[in-house]
ChimeraX commands (.cxc) that place a marker at each C-alpha (Angstrom):
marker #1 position -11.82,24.80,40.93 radius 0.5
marker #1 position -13.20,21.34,41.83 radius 0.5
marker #1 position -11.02,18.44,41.59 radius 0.5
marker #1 position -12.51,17.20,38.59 radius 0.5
marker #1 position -12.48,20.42,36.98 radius 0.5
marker #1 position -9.14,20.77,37.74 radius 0.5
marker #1 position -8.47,17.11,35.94 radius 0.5
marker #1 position -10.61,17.95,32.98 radius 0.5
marker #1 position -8.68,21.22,32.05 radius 0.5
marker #1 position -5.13,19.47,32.89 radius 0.5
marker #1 position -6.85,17.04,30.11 radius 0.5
marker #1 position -7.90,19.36,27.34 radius 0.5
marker #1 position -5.04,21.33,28.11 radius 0.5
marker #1 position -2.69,18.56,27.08 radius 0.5
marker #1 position -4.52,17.10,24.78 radius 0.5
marker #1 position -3.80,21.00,23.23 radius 0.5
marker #1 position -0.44,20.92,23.52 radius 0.5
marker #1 position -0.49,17.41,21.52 radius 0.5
marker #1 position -2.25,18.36,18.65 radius 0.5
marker #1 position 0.01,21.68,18.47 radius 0.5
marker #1 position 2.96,19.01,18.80 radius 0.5
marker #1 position 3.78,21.08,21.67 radius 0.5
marker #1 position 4.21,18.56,24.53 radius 0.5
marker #1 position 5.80,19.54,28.13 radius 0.5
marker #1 position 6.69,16.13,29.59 radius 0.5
marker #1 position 9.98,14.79,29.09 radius 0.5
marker #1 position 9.77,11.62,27.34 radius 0.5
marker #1 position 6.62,12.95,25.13 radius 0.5
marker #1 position 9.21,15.64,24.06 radius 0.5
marker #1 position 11.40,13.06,22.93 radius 0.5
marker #1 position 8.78,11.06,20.82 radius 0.5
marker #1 position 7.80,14.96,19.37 radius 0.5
marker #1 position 11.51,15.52,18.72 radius 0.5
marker #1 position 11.87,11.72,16.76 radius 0.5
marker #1 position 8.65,12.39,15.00 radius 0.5
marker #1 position 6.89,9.63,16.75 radius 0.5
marker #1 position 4.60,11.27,19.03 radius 0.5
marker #1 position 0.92,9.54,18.61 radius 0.5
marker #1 position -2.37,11.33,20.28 radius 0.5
marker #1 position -3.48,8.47,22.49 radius 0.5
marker #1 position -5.24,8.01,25.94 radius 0.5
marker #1 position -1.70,7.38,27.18 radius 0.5
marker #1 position 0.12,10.14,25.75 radius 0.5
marker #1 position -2.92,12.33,26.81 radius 0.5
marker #1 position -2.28,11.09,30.50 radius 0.5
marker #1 position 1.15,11.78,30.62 radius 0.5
marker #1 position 1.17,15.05,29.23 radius 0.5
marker #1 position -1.17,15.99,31.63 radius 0.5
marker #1 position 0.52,13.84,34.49 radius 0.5
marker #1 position -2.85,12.14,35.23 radius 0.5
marker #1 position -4.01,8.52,35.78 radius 0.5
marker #1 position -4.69,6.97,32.00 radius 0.5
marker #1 position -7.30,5.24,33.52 radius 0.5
marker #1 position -9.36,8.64,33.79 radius 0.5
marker #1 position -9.55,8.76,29.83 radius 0.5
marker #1 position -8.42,4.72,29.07 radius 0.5
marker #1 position -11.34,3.20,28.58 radius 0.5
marker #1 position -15.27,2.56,28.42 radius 0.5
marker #1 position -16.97,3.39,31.32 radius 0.5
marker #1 position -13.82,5.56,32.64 radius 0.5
marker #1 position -14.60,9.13,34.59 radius 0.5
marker #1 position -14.24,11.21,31.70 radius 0.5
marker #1 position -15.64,9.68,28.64 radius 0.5
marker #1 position -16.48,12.96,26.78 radius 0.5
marker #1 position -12.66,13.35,26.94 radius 0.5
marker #1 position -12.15,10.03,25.85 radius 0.5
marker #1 position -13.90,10.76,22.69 radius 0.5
marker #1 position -12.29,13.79,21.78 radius 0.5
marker #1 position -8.98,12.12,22.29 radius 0.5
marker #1 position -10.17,9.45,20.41 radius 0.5
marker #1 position -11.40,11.91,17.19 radius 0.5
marker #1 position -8.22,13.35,17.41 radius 0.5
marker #1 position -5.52,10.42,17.22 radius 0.5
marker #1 position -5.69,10.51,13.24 radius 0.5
marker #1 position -5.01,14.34,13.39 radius 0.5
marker #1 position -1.89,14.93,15.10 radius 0.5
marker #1 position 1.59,16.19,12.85 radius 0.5
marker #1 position 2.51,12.85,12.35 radius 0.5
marker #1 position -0.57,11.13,11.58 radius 0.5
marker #1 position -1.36,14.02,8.81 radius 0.5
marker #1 position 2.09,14.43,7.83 radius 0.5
marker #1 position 2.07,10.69,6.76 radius 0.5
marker #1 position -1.21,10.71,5.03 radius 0.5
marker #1 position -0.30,13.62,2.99 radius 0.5
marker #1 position 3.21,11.53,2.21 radius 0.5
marker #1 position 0.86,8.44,1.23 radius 0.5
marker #1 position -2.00,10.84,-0.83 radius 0.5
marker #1 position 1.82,12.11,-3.12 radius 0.5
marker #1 position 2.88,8.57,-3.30 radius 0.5
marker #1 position -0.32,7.04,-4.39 radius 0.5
marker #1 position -0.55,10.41,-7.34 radius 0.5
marker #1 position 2.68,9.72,-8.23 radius 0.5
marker #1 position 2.50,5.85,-8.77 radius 0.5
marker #1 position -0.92,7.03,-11.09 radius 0.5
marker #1 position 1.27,9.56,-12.76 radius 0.5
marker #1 position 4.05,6.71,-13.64 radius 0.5
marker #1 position 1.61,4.16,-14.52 radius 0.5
marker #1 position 0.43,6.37,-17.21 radius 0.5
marker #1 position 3.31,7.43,-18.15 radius 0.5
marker #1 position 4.09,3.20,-18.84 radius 0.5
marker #1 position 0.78,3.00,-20.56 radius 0.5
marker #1 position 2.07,5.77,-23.22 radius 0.5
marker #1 position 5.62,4.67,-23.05 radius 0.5
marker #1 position 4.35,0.82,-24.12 radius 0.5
marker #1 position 1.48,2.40,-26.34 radius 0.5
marker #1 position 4.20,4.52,-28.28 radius 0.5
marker #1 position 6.52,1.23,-28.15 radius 0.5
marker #1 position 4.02,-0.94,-29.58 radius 0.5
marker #1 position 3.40,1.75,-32.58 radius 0.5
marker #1 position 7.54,2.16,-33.14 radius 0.5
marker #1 position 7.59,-1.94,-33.40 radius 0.5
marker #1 position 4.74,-1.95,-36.27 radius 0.5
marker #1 position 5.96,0.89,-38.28 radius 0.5
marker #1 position 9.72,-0.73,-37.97 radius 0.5
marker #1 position 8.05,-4.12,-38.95 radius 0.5
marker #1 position 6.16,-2.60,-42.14 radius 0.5
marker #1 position 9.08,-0.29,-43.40 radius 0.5
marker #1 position 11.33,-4.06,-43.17 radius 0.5
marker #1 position 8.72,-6.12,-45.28 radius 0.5
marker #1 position 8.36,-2.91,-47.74 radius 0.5
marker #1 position 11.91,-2.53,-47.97 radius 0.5
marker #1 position 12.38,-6.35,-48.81 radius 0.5
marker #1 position 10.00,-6.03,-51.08 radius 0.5
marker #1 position 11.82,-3.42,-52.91 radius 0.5
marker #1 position 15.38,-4.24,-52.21 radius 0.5
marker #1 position 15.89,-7.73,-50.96 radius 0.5
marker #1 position 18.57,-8.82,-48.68 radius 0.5
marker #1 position 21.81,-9.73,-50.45 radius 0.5
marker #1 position 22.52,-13.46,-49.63 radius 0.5
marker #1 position 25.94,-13.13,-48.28 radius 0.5
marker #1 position 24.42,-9.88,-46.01 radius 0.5
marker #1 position 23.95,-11.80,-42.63 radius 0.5
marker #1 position 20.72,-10.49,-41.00 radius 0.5
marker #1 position 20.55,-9.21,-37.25 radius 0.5
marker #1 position 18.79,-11.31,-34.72 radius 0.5
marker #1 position 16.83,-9.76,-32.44 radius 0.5
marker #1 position 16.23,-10.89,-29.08 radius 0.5
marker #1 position 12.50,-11.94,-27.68 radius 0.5
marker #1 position 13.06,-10.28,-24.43 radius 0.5
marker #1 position 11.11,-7.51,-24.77 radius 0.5
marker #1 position 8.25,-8.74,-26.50 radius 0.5
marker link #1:1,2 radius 0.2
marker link #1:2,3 radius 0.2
marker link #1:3,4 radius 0.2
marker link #1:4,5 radius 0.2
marker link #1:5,6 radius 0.2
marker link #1:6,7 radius 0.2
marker link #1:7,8 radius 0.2
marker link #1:8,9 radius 0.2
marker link #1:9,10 radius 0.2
marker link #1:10,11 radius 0.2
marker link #1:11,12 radius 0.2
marker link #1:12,13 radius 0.2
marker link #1:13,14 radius 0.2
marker link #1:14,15 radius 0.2
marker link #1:15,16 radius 0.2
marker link #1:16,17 radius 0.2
marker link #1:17,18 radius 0.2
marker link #1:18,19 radius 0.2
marker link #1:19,20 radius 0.2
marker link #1:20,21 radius 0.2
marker link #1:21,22 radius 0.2
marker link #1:22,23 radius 0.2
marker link #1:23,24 radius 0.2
marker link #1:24,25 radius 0.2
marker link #1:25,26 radius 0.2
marker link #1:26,27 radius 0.2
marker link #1:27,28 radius 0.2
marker link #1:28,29 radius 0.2
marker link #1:29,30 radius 0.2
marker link #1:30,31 radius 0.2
marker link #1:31,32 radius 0.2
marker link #1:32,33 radius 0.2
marker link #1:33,34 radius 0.2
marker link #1:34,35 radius 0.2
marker link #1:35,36 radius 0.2
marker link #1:36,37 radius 0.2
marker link #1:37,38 radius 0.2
marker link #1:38,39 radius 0.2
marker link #1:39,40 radius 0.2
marker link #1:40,41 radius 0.2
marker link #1:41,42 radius 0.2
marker link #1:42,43 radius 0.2
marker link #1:43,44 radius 0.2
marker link #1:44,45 radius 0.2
marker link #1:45,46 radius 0.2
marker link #1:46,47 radius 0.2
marker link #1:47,48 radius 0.2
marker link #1:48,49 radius 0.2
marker link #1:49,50 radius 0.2
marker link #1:50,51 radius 0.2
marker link #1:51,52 radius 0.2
marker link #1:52,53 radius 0.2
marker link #1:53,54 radius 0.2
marker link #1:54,55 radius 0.2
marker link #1:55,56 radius 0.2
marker link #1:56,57 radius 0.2
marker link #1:57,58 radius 0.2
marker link #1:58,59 radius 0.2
marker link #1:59,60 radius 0.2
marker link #1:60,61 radius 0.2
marker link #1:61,62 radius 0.2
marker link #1:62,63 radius 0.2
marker link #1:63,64 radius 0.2
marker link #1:64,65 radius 0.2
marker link #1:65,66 radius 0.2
marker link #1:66,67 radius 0.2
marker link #1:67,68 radius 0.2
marker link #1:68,69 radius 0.2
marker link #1:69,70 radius 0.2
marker link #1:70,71 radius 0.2
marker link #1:71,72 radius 0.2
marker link #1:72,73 radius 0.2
marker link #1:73,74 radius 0.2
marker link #1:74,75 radius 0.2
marker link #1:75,76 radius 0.2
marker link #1:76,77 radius 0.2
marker link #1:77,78 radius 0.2
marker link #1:78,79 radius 0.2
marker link #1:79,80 radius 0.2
marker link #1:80,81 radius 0.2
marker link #1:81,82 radius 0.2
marker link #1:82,83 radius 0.2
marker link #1:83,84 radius 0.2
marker link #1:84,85 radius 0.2
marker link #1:85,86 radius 0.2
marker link #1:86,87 radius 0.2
marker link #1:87,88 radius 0.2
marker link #1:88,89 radius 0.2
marker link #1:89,90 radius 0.2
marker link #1:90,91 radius 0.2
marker link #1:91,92 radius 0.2
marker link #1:92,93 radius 0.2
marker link #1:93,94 radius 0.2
marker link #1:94,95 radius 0.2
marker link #1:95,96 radius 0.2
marker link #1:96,97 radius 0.2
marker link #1:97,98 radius 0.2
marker link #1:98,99 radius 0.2
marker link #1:99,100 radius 0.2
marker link #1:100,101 radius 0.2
marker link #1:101,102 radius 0.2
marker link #1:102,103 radius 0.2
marker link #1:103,104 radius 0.2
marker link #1:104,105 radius 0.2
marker link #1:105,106 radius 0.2
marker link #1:106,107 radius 0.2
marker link #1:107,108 radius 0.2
marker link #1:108,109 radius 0.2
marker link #1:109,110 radius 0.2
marker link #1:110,111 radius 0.2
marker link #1:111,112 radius 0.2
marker link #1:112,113 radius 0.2
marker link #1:113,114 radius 0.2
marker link #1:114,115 radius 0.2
marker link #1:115,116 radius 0.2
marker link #1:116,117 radius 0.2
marker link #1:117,118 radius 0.2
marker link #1:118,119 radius 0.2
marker link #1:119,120 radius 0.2
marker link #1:120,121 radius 0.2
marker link #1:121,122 radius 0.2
marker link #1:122,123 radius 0.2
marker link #1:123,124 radius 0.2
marker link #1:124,125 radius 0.2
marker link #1:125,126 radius 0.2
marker link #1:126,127 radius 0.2
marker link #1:127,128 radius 0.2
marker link #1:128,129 radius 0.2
marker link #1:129,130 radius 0.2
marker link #1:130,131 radius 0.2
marker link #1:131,132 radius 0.2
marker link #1:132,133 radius 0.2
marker link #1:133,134 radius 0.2
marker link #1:134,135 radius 0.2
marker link #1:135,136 radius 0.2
marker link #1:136,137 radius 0.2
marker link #1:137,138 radius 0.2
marker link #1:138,139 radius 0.2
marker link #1:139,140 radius 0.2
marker link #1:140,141 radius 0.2
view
């Protein structure tokens, strides 16, 4: 095996192993362990013990790889792990929204029907004057 086939598979072979979340180097082991390990150019390097600037940037010696490691930084554990977090977050703020909407809908319905049943009850049985009314407070509305 050539020298730059020999680089290339040390490449895909890592970037592999970070996508399974399976790293061998020490400190990317680490990051894996904290849940911060990121597919990057970098972390692509290390795990494969290879200079990042094979894979780092335009015009570098291997820009097929480049790509691939670039298509893949959004789909390592952690990256999908957190969108799926965000995707139940963002449902569940919907779901409690709605849940307000009814809540203040059913609200607003209690208030009317209390407000009616008070004028037809005064109308049929007015207050006593020595009865001291309850105030009610405008906070809510």
């Amino acid at each position: 095996m050539t020298g730059n086939d020999s680089a290339r598979a040390d490449f895909l072979a890592a970037l592999g192993r970070l996508r399974q979340s399976k790293p061998t180097h020490p400190d990317l082991i680490l990051m894996a362990e904290k849940g911060l390990l990121k597919i990057s150019p970098a972390s692509v390097a290390k795990e494969a013990r290879r200079s990042r600037t094979l894979i780092g940037m335009e015009g570098c010696k291997y820009p097929d790889i480049r790509r691939e490691v670039l298509a893949s930084k959004d789909q390592s554990p952690l990256q999908i792990k957190r969108s799926q977090a965000l995707k139940a977050m963002s449902d569940e703020v919907k779901r409690l929204k709605s849940a307000i909407q009814v809540k203040d809908t059913a609200l607003a319905v209690a208030r009317l029907k209390i407000a009616e049943l008070e004028r037809r009850l005064q109308e049929h049985e007015p207050l006593d004057p020595k009865v001291v009314p309850i105030r009610r407070s405008r906070q809510g509305g």
